[in-house]
py3Dmol code that shows the C-alpha trace and the ligand (Angstrom):
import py3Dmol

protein = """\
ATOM      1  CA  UNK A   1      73.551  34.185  91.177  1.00  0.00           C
ATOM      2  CA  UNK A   2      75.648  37.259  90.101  1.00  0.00           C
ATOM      3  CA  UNK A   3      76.215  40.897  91.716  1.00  0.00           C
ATOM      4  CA  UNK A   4      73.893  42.723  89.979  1.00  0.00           C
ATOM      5  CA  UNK A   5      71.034  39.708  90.818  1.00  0.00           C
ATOM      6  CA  UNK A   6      71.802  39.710  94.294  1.00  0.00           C
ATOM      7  CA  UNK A   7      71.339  44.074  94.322  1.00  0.00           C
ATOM      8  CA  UNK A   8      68.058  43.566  92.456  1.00  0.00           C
ATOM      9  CA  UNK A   9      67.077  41.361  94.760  1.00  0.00           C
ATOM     10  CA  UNK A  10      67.492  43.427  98.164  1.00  0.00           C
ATOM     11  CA  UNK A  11      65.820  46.523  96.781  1.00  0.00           C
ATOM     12  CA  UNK A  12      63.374  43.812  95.950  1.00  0.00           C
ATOM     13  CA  UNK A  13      63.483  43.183  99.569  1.00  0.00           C
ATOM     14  CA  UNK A  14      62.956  46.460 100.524  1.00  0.00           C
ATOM     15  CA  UNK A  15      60.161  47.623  98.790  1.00  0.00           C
ATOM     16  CA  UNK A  16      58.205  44.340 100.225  1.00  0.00           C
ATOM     17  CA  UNK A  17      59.196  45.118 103.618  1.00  0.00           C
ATOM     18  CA  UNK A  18      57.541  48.701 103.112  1.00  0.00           C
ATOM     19  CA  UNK A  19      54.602  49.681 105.294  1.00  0.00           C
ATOM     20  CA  UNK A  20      51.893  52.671 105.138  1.00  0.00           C
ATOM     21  CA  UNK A  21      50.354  54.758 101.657  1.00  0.00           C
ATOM     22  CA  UNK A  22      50.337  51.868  98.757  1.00  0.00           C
ATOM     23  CA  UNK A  23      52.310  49.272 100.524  1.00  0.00           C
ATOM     24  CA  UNK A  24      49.422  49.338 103.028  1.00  0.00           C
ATOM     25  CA  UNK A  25      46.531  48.797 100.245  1.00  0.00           C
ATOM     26  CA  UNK A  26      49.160  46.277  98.727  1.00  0.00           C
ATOM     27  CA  UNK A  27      48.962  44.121 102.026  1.00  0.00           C
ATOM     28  CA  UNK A  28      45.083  44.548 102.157  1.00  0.00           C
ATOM     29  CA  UNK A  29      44.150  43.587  98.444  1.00  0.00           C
ATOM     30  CA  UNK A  30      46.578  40.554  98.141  1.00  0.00           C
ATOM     31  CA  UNK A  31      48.715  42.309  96.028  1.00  0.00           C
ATOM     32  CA  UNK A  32      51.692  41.826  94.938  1.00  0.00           C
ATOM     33  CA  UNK A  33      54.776  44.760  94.739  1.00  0.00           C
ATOM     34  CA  UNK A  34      56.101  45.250  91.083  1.00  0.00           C
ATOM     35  CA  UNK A  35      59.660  45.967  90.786  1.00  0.00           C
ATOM     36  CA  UNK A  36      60.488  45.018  87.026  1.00  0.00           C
ATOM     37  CA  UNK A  37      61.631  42.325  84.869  1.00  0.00           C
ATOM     38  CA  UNK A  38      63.795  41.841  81.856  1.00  0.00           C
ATOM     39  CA  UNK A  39      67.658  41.449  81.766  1.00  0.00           C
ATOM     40  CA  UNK A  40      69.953  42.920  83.625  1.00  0.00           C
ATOM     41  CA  UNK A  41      72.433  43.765  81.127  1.00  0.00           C
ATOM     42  CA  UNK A  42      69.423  46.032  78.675  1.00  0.00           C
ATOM     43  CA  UNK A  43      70.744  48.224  76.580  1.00  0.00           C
ATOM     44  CA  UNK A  44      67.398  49.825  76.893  1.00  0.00           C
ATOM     45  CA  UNK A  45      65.292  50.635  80.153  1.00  0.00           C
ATOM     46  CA  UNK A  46      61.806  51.247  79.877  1.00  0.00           C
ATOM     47  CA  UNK A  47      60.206  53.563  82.921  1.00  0.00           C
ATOM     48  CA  UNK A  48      56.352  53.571  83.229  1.00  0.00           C
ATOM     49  CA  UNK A  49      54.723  55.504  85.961  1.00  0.00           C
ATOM     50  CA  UNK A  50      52.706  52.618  88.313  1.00  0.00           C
ATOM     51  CA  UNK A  51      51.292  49.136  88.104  1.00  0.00           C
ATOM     52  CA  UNK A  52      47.803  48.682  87.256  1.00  0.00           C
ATOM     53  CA  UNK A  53      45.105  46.047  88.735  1.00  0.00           C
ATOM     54  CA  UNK A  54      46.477  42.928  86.716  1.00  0.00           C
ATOM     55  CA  UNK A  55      50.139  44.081  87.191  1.00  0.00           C
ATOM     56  CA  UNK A  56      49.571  44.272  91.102  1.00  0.00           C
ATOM     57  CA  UNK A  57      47.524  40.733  90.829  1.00  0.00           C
ATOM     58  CA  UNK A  58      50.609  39.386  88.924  1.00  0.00           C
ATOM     59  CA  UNK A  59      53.562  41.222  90.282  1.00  0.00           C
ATOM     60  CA  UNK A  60      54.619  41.756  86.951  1.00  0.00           C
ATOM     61  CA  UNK A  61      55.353  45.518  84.770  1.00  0.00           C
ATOM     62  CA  UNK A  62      52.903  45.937  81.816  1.00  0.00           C
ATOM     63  CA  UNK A  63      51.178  43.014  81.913  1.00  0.00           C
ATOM     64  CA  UNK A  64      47.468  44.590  81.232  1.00  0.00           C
ATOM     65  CA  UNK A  65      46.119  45.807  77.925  1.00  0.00           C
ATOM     66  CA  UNK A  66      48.895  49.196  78.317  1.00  0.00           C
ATOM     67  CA  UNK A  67      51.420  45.438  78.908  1.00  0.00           C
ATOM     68  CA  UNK A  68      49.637  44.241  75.369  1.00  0.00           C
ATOM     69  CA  UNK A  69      50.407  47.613  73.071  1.00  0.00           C
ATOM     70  CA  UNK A  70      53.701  48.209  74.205  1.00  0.00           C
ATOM     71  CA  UNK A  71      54.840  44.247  73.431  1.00  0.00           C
ATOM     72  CA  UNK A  72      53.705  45.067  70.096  1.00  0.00           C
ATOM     73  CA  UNK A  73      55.393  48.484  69.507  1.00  0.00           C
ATOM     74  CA  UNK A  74      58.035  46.444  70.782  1.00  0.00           C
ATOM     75  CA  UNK A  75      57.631  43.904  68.137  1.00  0.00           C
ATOM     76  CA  UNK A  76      57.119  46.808  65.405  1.00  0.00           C
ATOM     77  CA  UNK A  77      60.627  47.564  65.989  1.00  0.00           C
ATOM     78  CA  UNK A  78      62.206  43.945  65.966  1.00  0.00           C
ATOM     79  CA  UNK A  79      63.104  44.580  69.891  1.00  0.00           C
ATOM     80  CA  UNK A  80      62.821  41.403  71.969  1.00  0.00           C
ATOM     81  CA  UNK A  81      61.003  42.240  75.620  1.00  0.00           C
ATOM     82  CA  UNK A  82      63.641  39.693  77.326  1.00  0.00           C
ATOM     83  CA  UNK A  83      66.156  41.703  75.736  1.00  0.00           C
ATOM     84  CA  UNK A  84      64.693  44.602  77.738  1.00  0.00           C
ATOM     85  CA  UNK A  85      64.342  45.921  80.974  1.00  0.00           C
ATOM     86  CA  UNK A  86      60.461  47.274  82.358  1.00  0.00           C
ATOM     87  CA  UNK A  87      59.613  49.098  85.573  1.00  0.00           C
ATOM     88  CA  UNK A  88      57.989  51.857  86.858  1.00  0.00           C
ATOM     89  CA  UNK A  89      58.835  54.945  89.208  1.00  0.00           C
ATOM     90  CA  UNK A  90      56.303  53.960  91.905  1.00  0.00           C
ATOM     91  CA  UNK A  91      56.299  49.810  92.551  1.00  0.00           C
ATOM     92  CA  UNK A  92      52.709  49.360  94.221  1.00  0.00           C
ATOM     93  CA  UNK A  93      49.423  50.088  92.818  1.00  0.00           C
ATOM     94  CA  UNK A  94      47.319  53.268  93.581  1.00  0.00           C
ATOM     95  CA  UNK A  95      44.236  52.459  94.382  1.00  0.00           C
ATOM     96  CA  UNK A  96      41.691  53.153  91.117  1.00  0.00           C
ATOM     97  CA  UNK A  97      45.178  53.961  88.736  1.00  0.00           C
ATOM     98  CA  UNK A  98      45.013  57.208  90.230  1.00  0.00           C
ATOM     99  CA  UNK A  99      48.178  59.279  89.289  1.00  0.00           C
ATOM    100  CA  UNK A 100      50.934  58.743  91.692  1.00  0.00           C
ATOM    101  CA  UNK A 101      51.264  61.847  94.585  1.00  0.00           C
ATOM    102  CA  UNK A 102      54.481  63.475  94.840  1.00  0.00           C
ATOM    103  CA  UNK A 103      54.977  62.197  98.152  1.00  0.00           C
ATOM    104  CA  UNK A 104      54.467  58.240  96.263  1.00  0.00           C
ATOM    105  CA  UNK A 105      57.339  59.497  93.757  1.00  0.00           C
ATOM    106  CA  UNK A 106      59.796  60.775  96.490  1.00  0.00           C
ATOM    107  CA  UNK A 107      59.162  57.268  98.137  1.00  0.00           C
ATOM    108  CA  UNK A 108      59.735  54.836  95.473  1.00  0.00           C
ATOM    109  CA  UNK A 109      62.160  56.843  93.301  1.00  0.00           C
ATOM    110  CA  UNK A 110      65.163  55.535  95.200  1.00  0.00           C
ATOM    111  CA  UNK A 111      64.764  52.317  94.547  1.00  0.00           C
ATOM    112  CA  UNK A 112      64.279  53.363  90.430  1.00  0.00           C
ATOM    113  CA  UNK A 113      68.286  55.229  90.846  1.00  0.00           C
ATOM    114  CA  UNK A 114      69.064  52.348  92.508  1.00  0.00           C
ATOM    115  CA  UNK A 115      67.966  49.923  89.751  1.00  0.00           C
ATOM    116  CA  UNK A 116      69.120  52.394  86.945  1.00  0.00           C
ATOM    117  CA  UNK A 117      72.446  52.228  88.275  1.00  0.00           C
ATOM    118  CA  UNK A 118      72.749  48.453  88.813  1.00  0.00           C
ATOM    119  CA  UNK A 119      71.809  48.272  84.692  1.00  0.00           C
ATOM    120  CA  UNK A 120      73.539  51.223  83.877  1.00  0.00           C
ATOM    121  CA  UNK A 121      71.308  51.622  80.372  1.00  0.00           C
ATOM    122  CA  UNK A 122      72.488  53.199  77.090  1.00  0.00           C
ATOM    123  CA  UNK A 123      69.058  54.697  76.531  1.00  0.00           C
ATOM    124  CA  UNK A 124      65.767  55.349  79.241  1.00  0.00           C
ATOM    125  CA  UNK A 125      62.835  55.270  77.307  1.00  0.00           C
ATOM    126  CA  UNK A 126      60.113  56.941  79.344  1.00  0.00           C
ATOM    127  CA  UNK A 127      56.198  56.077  79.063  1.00  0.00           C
ATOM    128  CA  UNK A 128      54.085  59.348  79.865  1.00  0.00           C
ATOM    129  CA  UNK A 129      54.521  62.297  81.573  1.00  0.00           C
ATOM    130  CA  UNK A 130      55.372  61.312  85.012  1.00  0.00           C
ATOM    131  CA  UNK A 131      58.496  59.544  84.172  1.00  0.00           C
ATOM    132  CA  UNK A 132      59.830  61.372  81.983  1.00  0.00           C
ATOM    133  CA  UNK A 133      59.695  64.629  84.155  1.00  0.00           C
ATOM    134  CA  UNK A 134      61.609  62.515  86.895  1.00  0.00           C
ATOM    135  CA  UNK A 135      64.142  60.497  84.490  1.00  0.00           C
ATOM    136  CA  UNK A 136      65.429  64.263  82.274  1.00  0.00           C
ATOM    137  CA  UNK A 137      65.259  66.095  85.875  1.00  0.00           C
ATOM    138  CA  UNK A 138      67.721  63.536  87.646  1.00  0.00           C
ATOM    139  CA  UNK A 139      69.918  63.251  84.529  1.00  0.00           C
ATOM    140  CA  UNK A 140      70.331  67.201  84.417  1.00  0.00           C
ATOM    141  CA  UNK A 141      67.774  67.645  81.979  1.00  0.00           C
ATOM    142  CA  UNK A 142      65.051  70.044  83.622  1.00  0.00           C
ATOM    143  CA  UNK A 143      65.985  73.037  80.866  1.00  0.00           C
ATOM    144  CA  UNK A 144      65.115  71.073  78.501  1.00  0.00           C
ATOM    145  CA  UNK A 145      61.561  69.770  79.994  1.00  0.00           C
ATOM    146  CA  UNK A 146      58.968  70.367  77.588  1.00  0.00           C
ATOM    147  CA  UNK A 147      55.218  69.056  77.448  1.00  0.00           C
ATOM    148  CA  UNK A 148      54.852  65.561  76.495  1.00  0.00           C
ATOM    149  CA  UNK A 149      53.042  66.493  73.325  1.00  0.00           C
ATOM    150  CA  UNK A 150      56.071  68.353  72.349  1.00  0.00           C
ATOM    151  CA  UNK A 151      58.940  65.965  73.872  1.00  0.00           C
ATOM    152  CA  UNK A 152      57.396  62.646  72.624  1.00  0.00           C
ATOM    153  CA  UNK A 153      59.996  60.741  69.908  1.00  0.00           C
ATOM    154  CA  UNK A 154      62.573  63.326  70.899  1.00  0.00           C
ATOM    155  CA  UNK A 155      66.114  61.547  71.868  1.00  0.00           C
ATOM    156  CA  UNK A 156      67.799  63.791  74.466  1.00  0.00           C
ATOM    157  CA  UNK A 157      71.277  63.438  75.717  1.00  0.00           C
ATOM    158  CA  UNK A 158      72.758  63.223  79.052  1.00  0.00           C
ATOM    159  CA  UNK A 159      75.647  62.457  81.417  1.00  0.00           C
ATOM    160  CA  UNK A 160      75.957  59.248  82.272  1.00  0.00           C
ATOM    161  CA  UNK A 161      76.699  58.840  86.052  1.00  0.00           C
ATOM    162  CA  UNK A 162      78.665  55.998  85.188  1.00  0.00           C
ATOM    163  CA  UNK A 163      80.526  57.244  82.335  1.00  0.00           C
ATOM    164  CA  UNK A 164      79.567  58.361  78.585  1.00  0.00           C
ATOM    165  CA  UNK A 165      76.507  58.831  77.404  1.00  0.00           C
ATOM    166  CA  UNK A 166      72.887  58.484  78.344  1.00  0.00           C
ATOM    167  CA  UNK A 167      69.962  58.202  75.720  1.00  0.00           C
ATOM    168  CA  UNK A 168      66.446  59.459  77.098  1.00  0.00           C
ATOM    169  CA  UNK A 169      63.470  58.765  74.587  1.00  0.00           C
ATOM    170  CA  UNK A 170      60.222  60.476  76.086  1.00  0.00           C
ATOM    171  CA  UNK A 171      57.096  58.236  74.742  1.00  0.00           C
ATOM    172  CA  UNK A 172      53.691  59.001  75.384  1.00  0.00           C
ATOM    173  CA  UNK A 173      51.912  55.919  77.542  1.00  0.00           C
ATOM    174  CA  UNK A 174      50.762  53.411  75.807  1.00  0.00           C
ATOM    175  CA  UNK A 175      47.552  53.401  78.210  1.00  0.00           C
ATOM    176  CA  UNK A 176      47.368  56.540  76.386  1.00  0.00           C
ATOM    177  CA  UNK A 177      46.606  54.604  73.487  1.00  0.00           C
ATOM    178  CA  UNK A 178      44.284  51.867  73.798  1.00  0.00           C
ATOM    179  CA  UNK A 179      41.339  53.733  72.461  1.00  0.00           C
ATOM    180  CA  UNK A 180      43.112  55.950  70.096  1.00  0.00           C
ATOM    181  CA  UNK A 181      44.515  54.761  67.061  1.00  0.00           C
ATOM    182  CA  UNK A 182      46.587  57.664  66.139  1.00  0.00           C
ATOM    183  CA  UNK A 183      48.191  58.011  69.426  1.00  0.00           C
ATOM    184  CA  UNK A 184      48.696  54.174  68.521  1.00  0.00           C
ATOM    185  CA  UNK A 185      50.122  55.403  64.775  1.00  0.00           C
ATOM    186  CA  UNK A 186      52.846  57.814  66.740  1.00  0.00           C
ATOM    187  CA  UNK A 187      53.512  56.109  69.443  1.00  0.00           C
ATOM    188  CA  UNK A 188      54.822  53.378  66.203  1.00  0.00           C
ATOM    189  CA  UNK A 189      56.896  56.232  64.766  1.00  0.00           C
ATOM    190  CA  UNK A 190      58.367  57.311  67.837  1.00  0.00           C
ATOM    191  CA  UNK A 191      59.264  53.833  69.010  1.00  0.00           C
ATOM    192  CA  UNK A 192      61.527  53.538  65.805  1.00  0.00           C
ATOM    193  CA  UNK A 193      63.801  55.519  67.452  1.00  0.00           C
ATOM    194  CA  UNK A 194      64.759  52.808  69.876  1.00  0.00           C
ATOM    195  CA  UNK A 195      66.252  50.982  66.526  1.00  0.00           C
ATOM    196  CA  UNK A 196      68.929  53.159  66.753  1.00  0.00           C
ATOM    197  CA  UNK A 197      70.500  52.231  70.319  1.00  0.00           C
TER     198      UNK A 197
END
"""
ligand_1 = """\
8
URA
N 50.966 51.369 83.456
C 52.178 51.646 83.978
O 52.607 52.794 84.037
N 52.905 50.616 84.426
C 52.509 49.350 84.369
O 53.264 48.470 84.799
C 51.245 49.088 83.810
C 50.489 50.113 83.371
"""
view = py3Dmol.view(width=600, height=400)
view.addModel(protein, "pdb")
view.setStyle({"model": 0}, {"cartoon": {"style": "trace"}})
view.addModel(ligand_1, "xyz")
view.setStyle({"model": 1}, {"stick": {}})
view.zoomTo()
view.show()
């Protein structure tokens, strides 16, 4: 397997190996830790904020009914999910989807940079409020923080680390959006956005 397969794999590693908070409640509930999936070489990174009950049963990103709407804004804008990569700021489940503490964030965030720079990503497209605030903060962005309702289907630039440019495309969550169909209806407009990386 390549370089960047082998990296994946030892944060992988890591982040199993974990003990106390949600790596604990992992152990105890037969979960499973939720790193990402999708390739390697994506243009395009999607960052959620934690994995729910069936993603934690699975081990797999968005693989619940939030999993179900965003495969089909993905498919409203012709964008394959292999083509794709999907992960989250915090890789174990809080116990009853609570948000994710600060001290969660701190924890797992290292192993997000970590994977951000093995994919090195034209464009980070952030689902709800929690990742974007990390994602435009590390990328130099905290001047331009707004609230989501204002940043949502914005396309902000930054510095890439690794050279040129870096896309960031605040989206509101799709969990957001299960019960409300015009949060469904923008989250559709904003998405087209992505069409243009
Ligand atoms: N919500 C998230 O933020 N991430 C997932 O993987 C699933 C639901």
């Amino acid at each position: 397997m390549g370089e960047k397969y082998e990296k994946m794999k030892a944060i992988r590693d890591e982040v199993i190996a974990l003990t106390g908070g949600l790596a604990d409640f992992r152990r105890e509930n037969k979960y499973h830790a939720v790193l990402g999936e999708g390739s390697h070489d994506a243009k395009i990174m999607f960052v959620g904020e934690a994995p729910g009950k069936n993603e934690a049963e699975q081990g797999r990103p968005f693989c619940g009914a939030a999993g179900k709407l965003l495969d089909k804004l993905l498919e409203s804008v012709g964008i394959p999910r292999a083509d794709v990569y999907i992960t989250n700021i915090v890789k174990d489940r809080p116990p009853s989807n609570r948000d994710p503490l600060p001290s969660e964030i701190e924890l797992y965030a290292p192993f997000l940079d970590r994977q951000i720079e093995i994919i090195q990503p034209k464009c980070i497209a952030t689902l709800g409020r929690f990742s974007m605030e990390y994602i435009m903060r590390k990328f130099g962005l905290s001047f331009e923080l707004e609230p989501i309702s204002k940043a949502h289907g914005k396309l902000y630039e930054a510095e890439a680390p690794w050279g040129g440019t870096l896309k960031i495309a605040p989206q509101y969550h799709p969990a957001a959006a299960i019960y409300n169909q015009s949060l469904i209806e923008t989250l559709k407009k904003d998405f087209q956005i992505l069409k243009t990386i």
